[in-house]
N, C-alpha and C positions, 0 to 999 in steps of 0.2 A: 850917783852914777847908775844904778842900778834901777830906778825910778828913769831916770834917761832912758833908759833900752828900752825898760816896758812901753814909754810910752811913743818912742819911734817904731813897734812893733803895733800898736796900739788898732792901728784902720787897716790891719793885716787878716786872716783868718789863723795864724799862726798865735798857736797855744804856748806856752813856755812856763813851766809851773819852779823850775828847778834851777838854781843859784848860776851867775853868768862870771864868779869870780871869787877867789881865798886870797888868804894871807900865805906867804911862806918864807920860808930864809931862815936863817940861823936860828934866831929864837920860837921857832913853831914849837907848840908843845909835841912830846912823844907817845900822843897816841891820836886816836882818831875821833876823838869828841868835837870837835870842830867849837873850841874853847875863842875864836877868834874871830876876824875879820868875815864873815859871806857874804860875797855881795848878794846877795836874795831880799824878794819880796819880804819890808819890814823891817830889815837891817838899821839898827840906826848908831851905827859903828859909828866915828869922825875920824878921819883920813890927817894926820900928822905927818909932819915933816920927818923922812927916815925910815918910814915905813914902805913895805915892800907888798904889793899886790899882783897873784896872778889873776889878769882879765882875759878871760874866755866866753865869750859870748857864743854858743852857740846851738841852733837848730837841726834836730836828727830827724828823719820821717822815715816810713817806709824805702821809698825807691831813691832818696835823694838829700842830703842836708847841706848847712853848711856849719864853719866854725874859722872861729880869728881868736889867734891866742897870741898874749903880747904880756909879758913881764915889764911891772911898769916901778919905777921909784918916784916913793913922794916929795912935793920939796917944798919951801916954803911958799913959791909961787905957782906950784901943780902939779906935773908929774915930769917925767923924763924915761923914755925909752932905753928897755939894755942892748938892743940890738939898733942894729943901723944894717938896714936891708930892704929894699926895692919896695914896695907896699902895692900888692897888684894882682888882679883874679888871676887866677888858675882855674883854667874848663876841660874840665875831663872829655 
């Protein structure tokens, strides 16, 4: 997943050094070592049936970014959205 973004960003001039997604839910461990799931450059986690991924993908800059953050469950045929809600730009 995480190899996806970089390389739809790829013919971009857009830098992105830093993770586009975690794990979380019930069993996250209790502290901040990040003992889990990142999606980031290198990861080479395997995505199981049951498990819970926040995907955040997103670009900050000076005057302008953007960001898409989607809580997703794994299933044995891919993922499944927790929300059901319109999917659509907002332009400031």
């Amino acid at each position: 997943m995480e190899a996806k973004w970089r390389s739809a960003i790829s013919g971009s001039k857009v830098v992105k050094e830093s993770r586009i997604g975690y794990a979380y839910g019930l069993n996250y461990p209790p502290d901040w070592g990040e003992h889990t799931v990142s999606l980031r450059p290198g990861d080479k986690n395997v995505f199981q049936p049951n498990m819970t991924i926040h995907v955040m993908p997103g670009i900050w800059l000076d005057k302008f970014g953007f960001e898409c953050s989607e809580p997703i469950y794994v299933t044995e045929d891919g993922c499944e959205t927790f929300v059901e809600f319109e999917r659509k730009l907002f332009v400031k």
